[in-house]
N, C-alpha and C positions, 0 to 999 in steps of 0.2 A: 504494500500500500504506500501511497507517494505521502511523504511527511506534511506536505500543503494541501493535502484535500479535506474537502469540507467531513467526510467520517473521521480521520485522524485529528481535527484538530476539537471535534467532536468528543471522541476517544480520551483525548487527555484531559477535556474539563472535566470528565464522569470517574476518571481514575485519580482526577485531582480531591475531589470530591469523596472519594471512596479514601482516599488519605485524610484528608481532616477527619471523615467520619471513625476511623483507626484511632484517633488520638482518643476515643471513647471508652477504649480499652486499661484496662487495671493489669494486664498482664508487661512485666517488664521485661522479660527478654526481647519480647518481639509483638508491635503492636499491626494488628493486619485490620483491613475496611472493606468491607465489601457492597457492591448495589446491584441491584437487579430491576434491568433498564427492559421495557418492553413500547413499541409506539412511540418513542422519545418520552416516556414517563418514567418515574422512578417507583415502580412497582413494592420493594423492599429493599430491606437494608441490614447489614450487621458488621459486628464486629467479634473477635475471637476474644472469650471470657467465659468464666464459668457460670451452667444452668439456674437458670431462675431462681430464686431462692435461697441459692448458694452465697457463702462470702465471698466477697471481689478478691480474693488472693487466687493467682495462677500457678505460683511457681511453692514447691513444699521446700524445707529448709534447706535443703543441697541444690537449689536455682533450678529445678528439674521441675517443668511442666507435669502438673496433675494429671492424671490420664483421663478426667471428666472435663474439662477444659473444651469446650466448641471453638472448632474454626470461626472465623468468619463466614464461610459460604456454608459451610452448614448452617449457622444460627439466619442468613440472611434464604435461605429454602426452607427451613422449616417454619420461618415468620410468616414469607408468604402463602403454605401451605395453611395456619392457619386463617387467611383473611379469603375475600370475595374474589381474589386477583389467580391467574395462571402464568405460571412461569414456561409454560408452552411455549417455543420459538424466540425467547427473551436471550436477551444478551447480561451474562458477568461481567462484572469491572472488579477487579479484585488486585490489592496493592501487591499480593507476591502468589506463584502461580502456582495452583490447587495442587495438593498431596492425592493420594491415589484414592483413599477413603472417600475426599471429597467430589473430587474427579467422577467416583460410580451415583452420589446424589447428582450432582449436574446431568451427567447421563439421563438417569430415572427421572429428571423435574423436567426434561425438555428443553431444556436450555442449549440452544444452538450456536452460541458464538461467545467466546472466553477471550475477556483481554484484562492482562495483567502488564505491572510497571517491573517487579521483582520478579530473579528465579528463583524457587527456592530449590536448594540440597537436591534432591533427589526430582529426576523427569519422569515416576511412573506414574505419575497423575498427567500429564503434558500426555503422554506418549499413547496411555490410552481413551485419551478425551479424542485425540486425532485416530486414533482406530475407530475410533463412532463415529467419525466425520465430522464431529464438531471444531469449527471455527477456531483456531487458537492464534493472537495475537498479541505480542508482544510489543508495549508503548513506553516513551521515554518520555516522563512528564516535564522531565528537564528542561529540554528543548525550549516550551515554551517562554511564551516572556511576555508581558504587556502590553506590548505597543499592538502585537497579535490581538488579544483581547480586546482592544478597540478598533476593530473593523466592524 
């Protein structure tokens, strides 16, 4: 995709967007945002934390992620599962790119096209979202700048 078309520059304000909404996050190793864009609407949203009810601590005393801990794309497919909204043919915007767990929900929710700014460690979530044929796009929110923003 050319870095000046009007989806790319699209692409980075919905990942820019899915990074401020990360900052939402109580976990300190690593804060991830996720949105789920259908129609140009923002359908859902999350960020990686622990379940409902749970104390906002992510990490137990040795900095080691909880193993109840939600992603972000999963806490942002399970939100919209429960509301009025289908994540059928919708597009992810996700700050770092889905682990393999998450990868088989994106599958299952219908979600056709994944763009992320980050890779994370391992590509078996990448590797099998594109065996499904889904859409994987990698965006540099960097890039952008200002002056861009006021066209």
């Amino acid at each position: 995709m050319e870095n000046n078309s009007k989806q790319y520059k699209l692409d980075q304000q919905y990942l820019k967007m899915a990074a401020i909404w990360a900052r939402n996050s109580y976990c300190k190793r690593r804060q991830v945002g996720a949105l789920i864009v259908k129609d140009k609407m923002i359908i859902s949203d999350g960020y990686n934390g622990t379940p409902s009810g749970f104390e906002n601590v992510c990490e137990d005393e040795n900095n080691k992620t909880k193993p109840y801990v939600l992603h972000a794309e999963a806490n942002a497919i399970t939100k919209v599962a429960k509301s009025n909204n289908s994540s059928d043919r919708a597009t992810l915007y996700v700050t770092s790119s889905p682990c393999l767990e998450c990868a088989k929900l994106i599958i299952q929710a219908g979600i056709k096209r994944v763009v992320f700014t980050e890779s994370y460690r391992l590509e078996d979530g990448l590797n099998l979202l594109k065996r499904a044929n889904i859409e994987v796009v990698r965006v540099d929110i960097e890039t952008i700048t200002e002056t861009e923003n006021e066209e």
